[in-house]
N, C-alpha and C positions, 0 to 999 in steps of 0.2 A: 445447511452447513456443507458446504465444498469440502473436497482433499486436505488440499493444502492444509485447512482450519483442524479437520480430524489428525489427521499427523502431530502437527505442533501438539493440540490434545492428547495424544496417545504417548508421547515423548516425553512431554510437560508431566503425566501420571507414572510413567517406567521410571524418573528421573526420582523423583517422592519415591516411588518403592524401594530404589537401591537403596535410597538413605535410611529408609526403616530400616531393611534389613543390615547396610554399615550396622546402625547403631545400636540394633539387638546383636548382632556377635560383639562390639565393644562391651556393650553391658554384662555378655554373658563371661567377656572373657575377666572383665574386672571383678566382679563378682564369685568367678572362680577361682581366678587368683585368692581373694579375700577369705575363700572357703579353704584354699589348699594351706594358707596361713592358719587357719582355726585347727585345720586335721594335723598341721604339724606340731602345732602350741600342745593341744592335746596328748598327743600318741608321746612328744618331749616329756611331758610331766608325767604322765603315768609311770614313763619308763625311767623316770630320774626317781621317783616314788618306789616301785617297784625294786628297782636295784639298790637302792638305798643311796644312792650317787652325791656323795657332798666335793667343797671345792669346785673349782672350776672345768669340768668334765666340758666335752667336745657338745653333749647333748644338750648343756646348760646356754651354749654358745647359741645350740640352733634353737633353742628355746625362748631367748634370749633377742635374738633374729624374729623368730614367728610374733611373740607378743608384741613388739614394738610393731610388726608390719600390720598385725591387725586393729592397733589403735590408728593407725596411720590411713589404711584403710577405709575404715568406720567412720572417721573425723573425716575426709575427703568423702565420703558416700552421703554425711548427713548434708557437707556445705554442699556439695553438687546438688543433691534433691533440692533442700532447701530453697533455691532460685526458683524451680517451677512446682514445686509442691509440697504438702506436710509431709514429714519423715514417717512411717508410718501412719500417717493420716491423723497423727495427733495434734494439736493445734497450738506447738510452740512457737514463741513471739518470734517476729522479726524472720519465720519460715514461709514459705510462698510467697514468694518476694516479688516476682513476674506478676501472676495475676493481681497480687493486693496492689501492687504500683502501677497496672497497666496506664492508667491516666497519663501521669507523672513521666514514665517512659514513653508514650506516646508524643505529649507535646517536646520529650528534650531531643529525641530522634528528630520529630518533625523541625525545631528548632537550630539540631544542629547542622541536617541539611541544611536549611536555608543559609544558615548564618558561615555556613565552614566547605560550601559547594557553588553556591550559585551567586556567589556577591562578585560585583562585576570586576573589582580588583584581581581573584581569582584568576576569573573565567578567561578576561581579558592576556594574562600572563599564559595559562595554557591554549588558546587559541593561537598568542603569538606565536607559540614553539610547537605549533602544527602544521607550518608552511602548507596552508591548505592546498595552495597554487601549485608549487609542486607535485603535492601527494595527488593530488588531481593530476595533473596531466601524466604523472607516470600510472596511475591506475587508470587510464582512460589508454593509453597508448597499449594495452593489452587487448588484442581481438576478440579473447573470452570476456572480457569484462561489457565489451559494446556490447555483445550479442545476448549477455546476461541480462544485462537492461531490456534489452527489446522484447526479451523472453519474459521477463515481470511484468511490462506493459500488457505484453499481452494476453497474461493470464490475469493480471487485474482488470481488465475489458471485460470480459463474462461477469466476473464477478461483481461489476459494478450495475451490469444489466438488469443482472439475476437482483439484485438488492432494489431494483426499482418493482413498485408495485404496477403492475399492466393496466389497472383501471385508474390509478391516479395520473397515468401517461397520456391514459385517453381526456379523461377530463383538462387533463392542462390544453392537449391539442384542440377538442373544444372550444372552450375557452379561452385561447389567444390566437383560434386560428377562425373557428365559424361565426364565434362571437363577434371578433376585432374584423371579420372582414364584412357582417352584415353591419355593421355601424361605420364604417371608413368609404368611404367614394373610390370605388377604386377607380374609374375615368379620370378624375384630377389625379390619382397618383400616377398611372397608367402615362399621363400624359406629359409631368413630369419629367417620370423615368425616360421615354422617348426623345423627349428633349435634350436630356443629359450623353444618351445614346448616340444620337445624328446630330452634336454639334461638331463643328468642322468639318465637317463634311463624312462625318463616320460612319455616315450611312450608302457613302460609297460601295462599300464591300458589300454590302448586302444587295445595293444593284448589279453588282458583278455577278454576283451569286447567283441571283436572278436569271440573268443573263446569260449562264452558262448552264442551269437547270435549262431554261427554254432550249436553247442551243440542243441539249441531249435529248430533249423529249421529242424537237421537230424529228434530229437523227435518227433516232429509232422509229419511227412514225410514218416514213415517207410512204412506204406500201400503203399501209394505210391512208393518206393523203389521195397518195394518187387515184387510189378507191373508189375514196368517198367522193372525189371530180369526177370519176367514170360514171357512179350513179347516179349524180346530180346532173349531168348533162343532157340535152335532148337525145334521140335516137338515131337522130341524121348528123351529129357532129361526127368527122372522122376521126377516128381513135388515136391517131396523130398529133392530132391538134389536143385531144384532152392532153397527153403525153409532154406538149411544148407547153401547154398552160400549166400542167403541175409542177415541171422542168422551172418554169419560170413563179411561179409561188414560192418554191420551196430555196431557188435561189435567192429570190429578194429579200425573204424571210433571213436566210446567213447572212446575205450582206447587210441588213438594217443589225440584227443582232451584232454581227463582230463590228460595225461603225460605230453604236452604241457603245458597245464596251468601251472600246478603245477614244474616244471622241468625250472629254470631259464637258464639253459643251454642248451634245449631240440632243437635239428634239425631246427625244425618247426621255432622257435622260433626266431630263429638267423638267416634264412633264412628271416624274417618278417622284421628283424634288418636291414637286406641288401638290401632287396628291398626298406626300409624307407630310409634310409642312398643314395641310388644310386638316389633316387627320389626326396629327397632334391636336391641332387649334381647336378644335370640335371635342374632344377629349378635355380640354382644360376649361373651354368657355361657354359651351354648349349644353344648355338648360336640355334641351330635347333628347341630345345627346346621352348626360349624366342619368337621365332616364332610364333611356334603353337600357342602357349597359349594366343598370344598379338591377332594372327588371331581370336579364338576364343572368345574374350574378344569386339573384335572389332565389332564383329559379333552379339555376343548379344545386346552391346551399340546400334547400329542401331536398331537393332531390334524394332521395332514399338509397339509391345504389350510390350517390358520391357519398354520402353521410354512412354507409359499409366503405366504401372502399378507403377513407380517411382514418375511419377506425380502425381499420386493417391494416394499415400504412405501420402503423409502430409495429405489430407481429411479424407481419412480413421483416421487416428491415433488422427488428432483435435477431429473427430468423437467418436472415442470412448474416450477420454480422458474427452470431453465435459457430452456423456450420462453417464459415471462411476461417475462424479466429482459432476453431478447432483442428484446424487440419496445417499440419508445419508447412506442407508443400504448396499452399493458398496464398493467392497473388494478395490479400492482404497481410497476411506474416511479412513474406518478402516487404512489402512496402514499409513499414514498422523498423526491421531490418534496415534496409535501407537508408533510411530516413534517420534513425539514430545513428547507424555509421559516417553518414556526411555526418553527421553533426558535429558527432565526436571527434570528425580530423579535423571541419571548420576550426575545432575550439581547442585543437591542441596547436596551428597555427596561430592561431590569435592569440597572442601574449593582451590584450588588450581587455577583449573579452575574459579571457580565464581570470586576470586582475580584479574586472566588476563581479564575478561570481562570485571571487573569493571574499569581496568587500560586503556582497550582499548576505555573505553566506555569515558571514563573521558579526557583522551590526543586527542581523535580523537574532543571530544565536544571543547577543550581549543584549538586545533590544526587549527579547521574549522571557529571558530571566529577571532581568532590572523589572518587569510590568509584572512577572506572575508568581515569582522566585516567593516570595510569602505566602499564596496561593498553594505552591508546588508543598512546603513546608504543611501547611492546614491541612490538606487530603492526604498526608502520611497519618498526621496526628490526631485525623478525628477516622480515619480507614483503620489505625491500630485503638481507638478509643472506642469504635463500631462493632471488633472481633469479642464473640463470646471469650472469657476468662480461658477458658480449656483450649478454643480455637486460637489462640496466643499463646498461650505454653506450649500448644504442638507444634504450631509452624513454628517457633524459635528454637525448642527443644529439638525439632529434626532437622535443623540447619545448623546448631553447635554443641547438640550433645556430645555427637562422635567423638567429638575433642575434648569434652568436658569429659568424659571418661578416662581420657589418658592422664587426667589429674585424679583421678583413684588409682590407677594403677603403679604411677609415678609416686604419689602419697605412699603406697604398701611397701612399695620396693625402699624408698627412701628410709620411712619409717622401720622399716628394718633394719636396714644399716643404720641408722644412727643407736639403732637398740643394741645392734651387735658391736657397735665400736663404745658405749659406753658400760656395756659389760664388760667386753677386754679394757677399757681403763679403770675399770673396779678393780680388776683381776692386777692388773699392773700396782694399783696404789697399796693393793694390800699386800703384795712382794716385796714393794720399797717400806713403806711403813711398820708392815706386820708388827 
C-alpha cells in the first residue's frame, strides 16, 4: 500500500468518526432536551399539587408546554428508531424497517439509479449543458492544472511498477523474447529489416559514416603509421624516404577517403554497395548462411550470463525508472513535464482536436452507460443485498441520523407549542363560554 492509498484511508476513517461523533452529540442533545421536558412536566405538577394551584396558573401553562413536548418527543424517538431498529428492542410490527426491507430497498435504490441517472435521455441533456470543450480549454489553459497532470503521471508510474509482480515480468520476457527468438530465423528477418534500411539508397549515410570514422582513425594514427613503416622497413632504407613513403600512404589514404565521400559513384563506394547488397542476399537466401547465424543466436540464447543479464534487464530498468521518477529534478520528470505541456498548448490551439475530444469524451460517457447503466444498478442492489443487517443500519444510520435527530428535536419543541396554545385556547373558551 503506497501513500497516496494510506492518506485517502486515513481521511476516508476521520471522515466516519466526525460523523459518529456529529451524531452522538445530536442524540445526546435530543434526548436531553426530551429529559429537560420530563424534569419540567414533573417539578410542574408536583408544584401545581403541592400548592394547590387550580384555573389557569402560569405553572399549568408550562406544564402544559412540557407534556405535549414530551409526547411529541417520544412519538418522534419511536418513528426515528423505528427505521433502523426495535424501539427498545421489542419486536413491534412494521419497526426495523431498514434491515426487515434491506432487499426491497436494495433493488428500488439500485433501480432508481439506473432508471432516474444513467438513461441516455438524462445523461445526454446534462452532458449537453457541460460545454465540455470549453470547460477543457479553460482548465487546461492554467499552468497549474498541466503540471498537476504531469505530476499524477508520474506518481502513477511507480505505482504501476510496484503492482507488477517481478517474476511474472521475467517469465513474460522469457517467453516472448527467448522463446520467440529460438523459434523465428532471425537471418530472414535480419535481412528483411536491412532491406527496408538501404532502400534508396539509405544506406548512404552509413557509408559516410564510415568514411568519416576511417578519416578520424587514420588522423589520430599517423605517429603510429609512420612507426609501424619504420619498423617494417629494411636497415639500409633512409629515414627519409620511410618519411616520404608514410607522407604518401597517409596522403592517399585522405584523398581516396574524402573522393569517396564526396563522389556518389566513386569505386569505393559501390564496392560498399555490393558487399551490403550480397549481405543482405545471404541473409535471406542463404541455407548455409541461416545456419550460421541460428548457430550463433543459439549459442548465445544459452549462454548463461545473457540468460542473467536479460533477467536482469527488467530490475535494472524498474530501477532506474523508479530512482529518476523519484527525484522532481530528474531529466525524466522534466520530460513528462514537458511533454504534457506541449500538449496542452497543442490542444488548446486546435479548436479541431479539443472538438474530437470532447466528441469522444461525450459518446464514450453515453456509450458506457447505455451498455452497463443496468449493471451499474445490480452492483448497488446486490452490494446493499450483500451487507450484514446491522452493517446497513450503521452505514445509513451514520450518513442521516444527524438529521433524523432534528426531527426529535423539532417534534419536542413543536409538540409543546401546540400543547401550550391548546391549553391557552381551553383557557380562552372557558372565559367566553363560562
Amino acid at each position: 500500500m503506497n501513500q497516496s492509498e494510506s492518506l485517502a484511508i486515513e481521511s476516508e476513517s476521520n471522515y466516519e468518526e466526525s460523523r459518529r461523533v456529529a451524531l452522538r452529540k445530536m442524540r445526546q442533545l435530543a434526548g436531553g432536551l426530551l429529559l429537560l421536558m420530563t424534569f419540567i412536566f414533573i417539578i410542574t405538577t408536583l408544584s401545581i399539587s403541592r400548592l394547590q394551584i387550580t384555573g389557569h396558573h402560569f405553572l399549568t401553562y408550562l406544564r402544559a408546554f412540557a407534556e405535549a413536548a414530551m409526547v411529541g418527543g417520544i412519538a418522534d424517538w419511536f418513528a426515528v428508531t423505528a427505521l433502523f431498529r426495535h424501539p427498545l428492542g421489542l419486536p413491534i410490527p412494521h419497526t426495523a424497517i431498514i434491515p426487515t426491507k434491506q432487499a426491497a430497498i436494495g433493488d428500488s435504490l439500485g433501480n432508481f439509479v439506473e432508471n432516474k441517472f444513467l438513461t441516455p435521455e438524462i445523461l445526454e441533456k446534462k452532458l449537453g449543458n457541460l460545454e465540455i470543450t470549453k470547460k477543457l480549454e479553460e482548465w487546461l489553459a492554467v499552468p497549474s492544472n498541466t503540471a498537476l497532470i504531469a505530476e499524477n503521471i508520474a506518481q502513477i508510474i511507480p505505482a504501476l511498477l510496484n503492482s507488477l509482480d517481478d517474476d511474472d515480468v521475467r517469465r513474460f520476457i522469457e517467453i516472448n523474447i527467448f522463446e520467440k527468438l529460438q523459434g523465428n530465423e532471425v537471418a530472414s528477418v535480419a535481412g528483411n529489416l536491412l532491406t527496408i534500411l538501404t532502400s534508396n539508397k539509405k544506406h548512404d549515410d552509413l557509408f559516410n559514416e564510415l568514411m568519416r570514422i576511417v578519416d578520424k582513425l587514420v588522423e589520430e594514427n599517423k605517429d603510429t603509421i609512420r612507426k609501424k613503416i619504420k619498423e617494417e622497413s629494411p636497415w639500409f632504407i633512409p629515414k627519409f624516404v620511410n618519411e616520404t613513403v608514410s607522407k604518401k600512404i597517409i596522403d592517399n589514404v585522405d584523398k581516396t577517403i574524402d573522393a569517396a565521400a564526396q563522389d556518389p559513384n566513386h569505386p569505393l563506394r559501390k564496392r560498399f554497395y555490393l558487399i551490403v547488397e550480397q549481405f543482405i542476399n545471404d541473409l535471406r537466401t542463404s541455407p548455409e548462411f541461416h545456419a550460421r547465424i541460428d548457430d550463433i543466436k543459439n549459442e548465445l540464447l544459452k549462454n548463461p550470463i545473457v540468460q542473467s543479464y536479460m533477467n536482469q534487464v527488467w530490475a535494472d530498468l524498474k530501477k532506474y525508472i523508479l530512482e529518476n521518477i523519484a527525484d522532481p529534478e530528474s531529466s525524466m520528470r522534466k520530460q513528462i513535464h514537458e511533454s504534457i505541456y506541449a500538449f496542452c498548448e497543442e490542444l488548446i490551439k486546435d479548436e479541431t482536436l479539443r472538438q474530437k475530444i470532447s466528441n469522444w469524451v461525450y459518446n464514450t460517457i453515453l456509450n458506457l452507460a447505455n451498455k452497463y447503466r443496468h449493471e451499474i444498478g445490480r452492483i448497488i442492489s446486490d452490494t446493499m443485498k450483500g451487507w450484514a443487517p446491522d452493517r446497513m443500519t450503521n452505514e445509513l444510520e451514520l450518513y442521516v441520523g444527524k438529521d433524523l435527530q432534528y426531527i426529535r428535536i423539532s417534534g419536542t419543541l413543536v409538540g409543546g407549542t401546540v400543547g401550550f396554545l391548546i391549553h391557552a385556547l381551553t383557557h380562552i373558551f372557558e372565559i367566553i363560554f363560562g
